[in-house]
C-alpha positions as a Python dict, from the first residue, in 0.01 Angstrom:
ca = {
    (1, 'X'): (0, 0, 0),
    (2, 'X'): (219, 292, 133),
    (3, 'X'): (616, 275, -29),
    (4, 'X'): (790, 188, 251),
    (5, 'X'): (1185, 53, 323),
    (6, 'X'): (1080, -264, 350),
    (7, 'X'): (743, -241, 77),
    (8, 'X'): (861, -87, -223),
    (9, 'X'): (609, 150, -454),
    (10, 'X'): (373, -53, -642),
    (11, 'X'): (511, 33, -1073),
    (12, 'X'): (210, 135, -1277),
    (13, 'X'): (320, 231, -1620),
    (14, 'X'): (122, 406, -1834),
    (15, 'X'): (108, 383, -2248),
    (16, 'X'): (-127, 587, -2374),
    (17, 'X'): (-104, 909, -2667),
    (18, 'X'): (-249, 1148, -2338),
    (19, 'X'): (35, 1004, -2148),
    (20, 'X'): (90, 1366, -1936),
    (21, 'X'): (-268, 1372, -1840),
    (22, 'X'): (-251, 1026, -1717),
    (23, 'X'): (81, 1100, -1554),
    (24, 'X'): (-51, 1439, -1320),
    (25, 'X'): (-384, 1269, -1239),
    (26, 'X'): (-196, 952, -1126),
    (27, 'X'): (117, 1121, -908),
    (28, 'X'): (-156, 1332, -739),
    (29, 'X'): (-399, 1097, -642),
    (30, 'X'): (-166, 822, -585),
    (31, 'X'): (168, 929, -423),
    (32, 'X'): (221, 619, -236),
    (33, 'X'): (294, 451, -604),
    (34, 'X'): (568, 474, -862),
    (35, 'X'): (389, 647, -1170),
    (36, 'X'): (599, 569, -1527),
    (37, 'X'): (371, 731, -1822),
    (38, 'X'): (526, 735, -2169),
    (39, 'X'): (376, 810, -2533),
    (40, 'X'): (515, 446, -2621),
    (41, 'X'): (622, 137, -2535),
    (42, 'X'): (955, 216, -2661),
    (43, 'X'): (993, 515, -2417),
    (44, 'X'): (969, 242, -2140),
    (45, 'X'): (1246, -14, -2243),
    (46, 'X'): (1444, 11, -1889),
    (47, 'X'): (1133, -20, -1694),
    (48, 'X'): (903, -323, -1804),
    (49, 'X'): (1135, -584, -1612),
    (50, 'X'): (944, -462, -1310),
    (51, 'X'): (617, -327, -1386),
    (52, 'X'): (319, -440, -1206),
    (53, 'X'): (59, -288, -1316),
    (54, 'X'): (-6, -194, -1704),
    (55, 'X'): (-278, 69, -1804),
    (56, 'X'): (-260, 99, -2219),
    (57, 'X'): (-505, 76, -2494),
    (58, 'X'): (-436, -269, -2679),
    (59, 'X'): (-480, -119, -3044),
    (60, 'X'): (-287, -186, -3341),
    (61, 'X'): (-110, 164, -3403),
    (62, 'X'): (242, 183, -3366),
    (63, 'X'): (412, 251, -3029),
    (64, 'X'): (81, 175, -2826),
    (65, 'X'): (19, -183, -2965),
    (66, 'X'): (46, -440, -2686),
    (67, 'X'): (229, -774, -2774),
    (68, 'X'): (305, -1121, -2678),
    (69, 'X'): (663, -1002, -2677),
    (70, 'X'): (621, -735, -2477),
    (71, 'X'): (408, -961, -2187),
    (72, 'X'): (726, -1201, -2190),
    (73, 'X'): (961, -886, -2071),
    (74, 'X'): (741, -821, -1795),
    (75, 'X'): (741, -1139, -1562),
    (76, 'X'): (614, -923, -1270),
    (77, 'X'): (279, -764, -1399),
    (78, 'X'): (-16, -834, -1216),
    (79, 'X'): (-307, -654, -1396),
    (80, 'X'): (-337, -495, -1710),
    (81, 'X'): (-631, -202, -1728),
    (82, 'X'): (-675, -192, -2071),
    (83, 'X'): (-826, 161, -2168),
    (84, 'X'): (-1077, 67, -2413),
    (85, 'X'): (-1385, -164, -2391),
    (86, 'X'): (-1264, -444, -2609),
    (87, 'X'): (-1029, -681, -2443),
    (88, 'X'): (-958, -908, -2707),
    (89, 'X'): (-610, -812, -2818),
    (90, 'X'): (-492, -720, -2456),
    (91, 'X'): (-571, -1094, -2341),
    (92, 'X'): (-424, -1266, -2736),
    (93, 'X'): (-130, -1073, -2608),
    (94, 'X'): (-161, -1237, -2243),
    (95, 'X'): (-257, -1578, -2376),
    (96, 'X'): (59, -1762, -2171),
    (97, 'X'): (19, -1565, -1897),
    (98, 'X'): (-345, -1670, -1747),
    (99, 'X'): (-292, -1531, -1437),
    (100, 'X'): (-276, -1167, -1522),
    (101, 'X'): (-587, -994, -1426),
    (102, 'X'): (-715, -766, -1712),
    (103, 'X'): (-998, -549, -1689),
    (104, 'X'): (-1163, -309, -1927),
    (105, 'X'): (-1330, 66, -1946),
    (106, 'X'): (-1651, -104, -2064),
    (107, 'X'): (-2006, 112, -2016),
    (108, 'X'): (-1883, 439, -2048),
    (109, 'X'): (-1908, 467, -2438),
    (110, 'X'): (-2207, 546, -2465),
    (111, 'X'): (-2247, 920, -2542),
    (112, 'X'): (-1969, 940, -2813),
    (113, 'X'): (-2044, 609, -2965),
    (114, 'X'): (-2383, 768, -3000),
    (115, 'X'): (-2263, 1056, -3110),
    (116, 'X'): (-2038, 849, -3391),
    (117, 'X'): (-2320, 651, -3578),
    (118, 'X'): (-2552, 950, -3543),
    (119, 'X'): (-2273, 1124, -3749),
    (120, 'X'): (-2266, 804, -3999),
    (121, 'X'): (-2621, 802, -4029),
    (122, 'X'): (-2680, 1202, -4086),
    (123, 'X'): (-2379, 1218, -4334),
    (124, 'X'): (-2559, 895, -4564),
    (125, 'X'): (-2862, 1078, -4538),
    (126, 'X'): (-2771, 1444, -4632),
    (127, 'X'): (-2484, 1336, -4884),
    (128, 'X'): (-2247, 1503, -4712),
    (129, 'X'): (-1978, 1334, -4855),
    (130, 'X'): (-2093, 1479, -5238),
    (131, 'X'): (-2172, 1813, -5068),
    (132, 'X'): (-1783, 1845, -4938),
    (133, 'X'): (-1660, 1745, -5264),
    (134, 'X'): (-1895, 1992, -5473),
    (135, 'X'): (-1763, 2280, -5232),
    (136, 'X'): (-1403, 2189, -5299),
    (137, 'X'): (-1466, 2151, -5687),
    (138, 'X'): (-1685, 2486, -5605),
    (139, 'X'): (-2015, 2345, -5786),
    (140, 'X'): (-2370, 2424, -5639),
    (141, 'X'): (-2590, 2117, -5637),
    (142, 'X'): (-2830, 2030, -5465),
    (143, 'X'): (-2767, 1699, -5359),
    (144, 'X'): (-3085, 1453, -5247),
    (145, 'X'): (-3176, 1454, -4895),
    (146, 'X'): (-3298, 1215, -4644),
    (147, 'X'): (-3426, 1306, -4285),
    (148, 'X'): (-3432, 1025, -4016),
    (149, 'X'): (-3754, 1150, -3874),
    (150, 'X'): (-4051, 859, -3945),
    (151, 'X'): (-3707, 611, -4071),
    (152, 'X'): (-3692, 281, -3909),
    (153, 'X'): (-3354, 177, -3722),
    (154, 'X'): (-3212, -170, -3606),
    (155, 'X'): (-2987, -135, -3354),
    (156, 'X'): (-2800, -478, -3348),
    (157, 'X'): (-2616, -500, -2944),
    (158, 'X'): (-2768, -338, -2649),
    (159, 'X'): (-2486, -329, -2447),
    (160, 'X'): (-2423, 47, -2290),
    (161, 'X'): (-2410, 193, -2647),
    (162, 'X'): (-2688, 22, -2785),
    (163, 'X'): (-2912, 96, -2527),
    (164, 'X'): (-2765, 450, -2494),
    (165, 'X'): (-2807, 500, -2883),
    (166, 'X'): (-3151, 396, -2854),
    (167, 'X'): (-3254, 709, -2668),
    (168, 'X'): (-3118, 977, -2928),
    (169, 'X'): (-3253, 808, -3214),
    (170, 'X'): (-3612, 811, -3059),
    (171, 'X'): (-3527, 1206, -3045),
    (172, 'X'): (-3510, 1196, -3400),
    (173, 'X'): (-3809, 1073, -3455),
    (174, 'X'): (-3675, 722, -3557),
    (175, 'X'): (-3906, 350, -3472),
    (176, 'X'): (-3606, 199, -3274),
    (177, 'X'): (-3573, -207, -3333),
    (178, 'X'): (-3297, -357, -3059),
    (179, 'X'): (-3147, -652, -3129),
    (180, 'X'): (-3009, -842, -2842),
    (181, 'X'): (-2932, -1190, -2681),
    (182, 'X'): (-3128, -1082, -2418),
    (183, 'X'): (-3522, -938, -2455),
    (184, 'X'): (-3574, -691, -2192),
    (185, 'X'): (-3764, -343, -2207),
    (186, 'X'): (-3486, -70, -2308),
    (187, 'X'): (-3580, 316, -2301),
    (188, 'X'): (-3620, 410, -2652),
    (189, 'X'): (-3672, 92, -2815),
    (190, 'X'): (-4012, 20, -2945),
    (191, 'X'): (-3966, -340, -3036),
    (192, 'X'): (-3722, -528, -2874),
    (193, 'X'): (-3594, -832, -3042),
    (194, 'X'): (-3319, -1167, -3085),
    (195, 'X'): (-3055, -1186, -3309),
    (196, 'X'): (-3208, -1480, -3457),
    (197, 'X'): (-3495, -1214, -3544),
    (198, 'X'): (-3262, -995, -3746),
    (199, 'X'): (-3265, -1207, -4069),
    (200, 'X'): (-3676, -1196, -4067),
    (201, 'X'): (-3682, -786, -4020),
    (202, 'X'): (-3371, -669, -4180),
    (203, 'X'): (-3566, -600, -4475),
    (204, 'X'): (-3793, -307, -4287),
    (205, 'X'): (-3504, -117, -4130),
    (206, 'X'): (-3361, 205, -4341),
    (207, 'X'): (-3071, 149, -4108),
    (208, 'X'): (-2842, -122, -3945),
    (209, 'X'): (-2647, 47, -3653),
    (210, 'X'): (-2387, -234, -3541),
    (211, 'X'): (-2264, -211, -3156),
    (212, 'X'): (-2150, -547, -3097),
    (213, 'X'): (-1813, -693, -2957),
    (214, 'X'): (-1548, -870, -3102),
    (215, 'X'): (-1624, -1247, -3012),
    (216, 'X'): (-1699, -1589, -3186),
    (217, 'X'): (-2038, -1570, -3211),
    (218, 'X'): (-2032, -1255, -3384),
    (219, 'X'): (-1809, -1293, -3619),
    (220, 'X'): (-1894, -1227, -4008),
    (221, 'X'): (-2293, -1172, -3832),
    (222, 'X'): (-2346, -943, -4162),
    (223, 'X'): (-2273, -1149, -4448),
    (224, 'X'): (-2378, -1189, -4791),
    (225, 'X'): (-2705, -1313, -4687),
    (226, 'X'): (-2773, -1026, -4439),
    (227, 'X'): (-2698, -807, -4664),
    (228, 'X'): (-2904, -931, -4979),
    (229, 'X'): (-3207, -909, -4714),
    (230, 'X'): (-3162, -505, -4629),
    (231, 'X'): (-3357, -246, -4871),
    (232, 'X'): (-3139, -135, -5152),
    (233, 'X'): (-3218, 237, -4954),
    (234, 'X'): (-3066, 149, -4633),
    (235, 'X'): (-2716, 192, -4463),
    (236, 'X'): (-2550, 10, -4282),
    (237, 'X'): (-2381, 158, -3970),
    (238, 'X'): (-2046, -38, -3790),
    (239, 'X'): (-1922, 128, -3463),
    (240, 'X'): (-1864, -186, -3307),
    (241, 'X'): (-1604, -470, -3449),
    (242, 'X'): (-1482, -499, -3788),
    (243, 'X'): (-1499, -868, -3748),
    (244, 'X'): (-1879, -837, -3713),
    (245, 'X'): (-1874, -777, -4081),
    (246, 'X'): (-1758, -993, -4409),
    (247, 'X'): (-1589, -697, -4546),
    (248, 'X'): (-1518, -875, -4908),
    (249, 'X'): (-1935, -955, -4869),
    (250, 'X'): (-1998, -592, -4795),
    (251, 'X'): (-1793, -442, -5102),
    (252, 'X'): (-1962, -609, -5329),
    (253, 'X'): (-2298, -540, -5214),
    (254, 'X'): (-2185, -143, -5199),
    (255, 'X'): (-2065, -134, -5561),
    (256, 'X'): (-2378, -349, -5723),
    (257, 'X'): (-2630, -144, -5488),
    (258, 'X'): (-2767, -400, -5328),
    (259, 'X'): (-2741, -136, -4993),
    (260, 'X'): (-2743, 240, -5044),
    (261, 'X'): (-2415, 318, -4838),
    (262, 'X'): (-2203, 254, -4546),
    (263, 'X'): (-2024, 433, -4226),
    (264, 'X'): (-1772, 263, -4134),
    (265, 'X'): (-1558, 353, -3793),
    (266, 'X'): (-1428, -3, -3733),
    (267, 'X'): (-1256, -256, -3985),
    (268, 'X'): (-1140, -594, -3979),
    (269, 'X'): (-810, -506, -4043),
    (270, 'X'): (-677, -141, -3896),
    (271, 'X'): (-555, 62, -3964),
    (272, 'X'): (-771, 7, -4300),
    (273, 'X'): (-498, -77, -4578),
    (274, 'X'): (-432, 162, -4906),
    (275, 'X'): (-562, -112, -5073),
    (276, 'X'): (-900, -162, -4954),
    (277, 'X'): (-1218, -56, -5187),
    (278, 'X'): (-1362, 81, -4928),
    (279, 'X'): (-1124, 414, -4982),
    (280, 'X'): (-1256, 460, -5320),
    (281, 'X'): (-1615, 348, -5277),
    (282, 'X'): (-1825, 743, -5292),
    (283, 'X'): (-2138, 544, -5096),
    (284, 'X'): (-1869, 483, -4824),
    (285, 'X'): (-1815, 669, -4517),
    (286, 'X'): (-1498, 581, -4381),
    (287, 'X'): (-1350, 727, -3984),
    (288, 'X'): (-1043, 580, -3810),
    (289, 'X'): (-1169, 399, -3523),
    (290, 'X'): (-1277, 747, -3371),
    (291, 'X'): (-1590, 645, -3201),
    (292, 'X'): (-1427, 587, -2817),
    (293, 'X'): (-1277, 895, -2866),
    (294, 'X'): (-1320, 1261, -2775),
    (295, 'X'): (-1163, 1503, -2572),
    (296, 'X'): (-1304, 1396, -2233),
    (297, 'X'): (-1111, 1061, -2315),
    (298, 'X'): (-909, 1059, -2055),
    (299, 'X'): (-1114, 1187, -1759),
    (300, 'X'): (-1398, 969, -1886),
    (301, 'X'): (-1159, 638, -1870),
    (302, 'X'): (-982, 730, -1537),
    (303, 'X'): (-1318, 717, -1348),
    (304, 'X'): (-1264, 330, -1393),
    (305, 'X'): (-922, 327, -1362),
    (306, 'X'): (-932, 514, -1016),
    (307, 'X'): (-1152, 283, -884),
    (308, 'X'): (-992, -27, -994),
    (309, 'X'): (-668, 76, -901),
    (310, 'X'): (-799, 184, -550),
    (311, 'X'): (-952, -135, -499),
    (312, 'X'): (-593, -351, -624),
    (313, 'X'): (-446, -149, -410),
    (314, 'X'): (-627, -282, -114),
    (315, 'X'): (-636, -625, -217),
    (316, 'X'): (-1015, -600, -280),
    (317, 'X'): (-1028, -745, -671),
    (318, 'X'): (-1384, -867, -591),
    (319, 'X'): (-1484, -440, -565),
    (320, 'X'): (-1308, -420, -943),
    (321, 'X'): (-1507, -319, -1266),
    (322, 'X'): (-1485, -500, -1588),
    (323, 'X'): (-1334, -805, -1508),
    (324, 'X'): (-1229, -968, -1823),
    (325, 'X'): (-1264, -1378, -1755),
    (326, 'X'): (-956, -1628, -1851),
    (327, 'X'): (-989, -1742, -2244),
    (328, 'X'): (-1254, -1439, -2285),
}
């Protein structure tokens, strides 16, 4: 669509913390639209009465978070491009308005999600966590160490990141287990396998790498049970949903040892509140929700964006990636 007299430019506004980025990359490529890009939702008060299209993140963290509320005051948006993979609060936010489109960044994760529970895992491993505190408290010790080479990893979700992670942990010398809903061949994986499996080889793996999605059929997956059923030497690894995990389950076996330690990126609640064991627990690695994240972010996530918005543009939503469906 070209701004015209009689066709006005198309609003896309733009929430994101890399706002300016977003904001150059857009006016450039897209001069035939109106371009609004703001650290906050706040910053863009006078404008959501008329915005059409919506690119933000849909987290939880103040300024950025994406509300019921805030759908109401914008009776003209058409499509949301929600810059992160998981839909789920984007379309709880959207739930009276059906007829939004909303699509997602989804398969482009896979690298620095990698990246992430390779981090988690090493850390466990190498006691990193005791080695940064003995070199604050300036006390040489050698701490125990575990290497990943000949170690056994489940990798439960092989979606773009599982199948991604799969790869560089058969560089480390790992025997790769995927768990999936579907059994196809996967490079890197040497035994693929169902969920339903997980229960009956849990017990083998020296790590549980979680990269599932936020949805009712995963929710609480690693419970009390699951947990009982790893070795008291493995770690379990979340870069996917906090809701994939009983949290209150998962505490409990962390303090009596039942499993040797934890990396945590993603929580059921986040930000993770003051309150939460999980601060104080030493077996615990805990990151904010960094694994999307990295300082390619934005390039990374306007590849989709760019093509999605060239293809609304032209009224072709068939040619549009991601596609979130209604009640999803």
């Amino acid at each position: 669509m070209t701004a015209t007299d009689s066709a006005p430019a198309t609003p896309l506004l733009v929430v994101d913390r890399q706002w300016s980025w977003y904001e150059h990359e857009l006016r450039a490529a897209y001069p035939e639209i109106e371009v609004i890009a703001v650290p906050s939702f706040a910053d863009a008060e006078a404008e959501l009465d008329r915005v059409q299209i919506l690119a933000t993140m849909g987290v939880p963290l103040p300024g950025i978070e994406f509300t019921s509320a805030l759908a109401e005051r914008m009776p003209k948006l058409e499509w949301v491009q929600c810059l992160i993979s998981g839909p789920e609060r984007v379309r709880a936010a959207l739930a009276a308005r059906p007829e939004v489109l909303v699509t997602t960044v989804a398969g482009i994760h896979g690298p620095q999600m990698s990246e992430m529970a390779l981090l988690q895992m090493l850390a466990l491993g190498r006691g990193l966590r005791k080695i940064l505190h003995n070199q604050d408290a300036e006390v040489w010790e050698r701490v125990p160490q575990r290497i990943l080479e000949g170690k056994s990893v489940g990798i439960v979700g092989m979606g773009a990141v599982g199948t991604h992670l799969a790869r560089v942990c058969q560089a480390f010398g790992t025997r790769v287990y995927g768990f999936s809903r579907t059994l196809r061949p996967v490079e890197g994986v040497d035994q693929m396998c169902s969920r339903e499996d997980l229960v009956k080889l849990i017990p083998e793996l020296d790590f549980v790498v979680l990269a599932l999605p936020a949805d009712g059929d995963t929710r609480h997956l690693v419970d009390a049970k699951l947990l009982a059923a790893m070795k008291p030497s493995a770690y379990l690894i979340n870069i996917g949903r906090g809701s994939v995990v009983d949290e209150d389950a998962l505490v409990r076996a962390l303090s009596d040892g039942t499993i040797a330690g934890a990396g945590l990126d993603v929580f059921a609640t986040e930000p993770l509140p003051p309150t939460s064991p999980l601060w104080q627990l030493e077996n615990v690695i805990v990151t904010p929700h960094l694994g999307g994240h990295h300082d390619q972010s934005a390039a990374q996530t306007f590849v989709v964006l760019d093509r999605n918005l060239r293809a609304f543009l032209q009224g072709k939503r068939e040619q549009m990636l991601n596609i979130v469906p209604v009640g999803t």
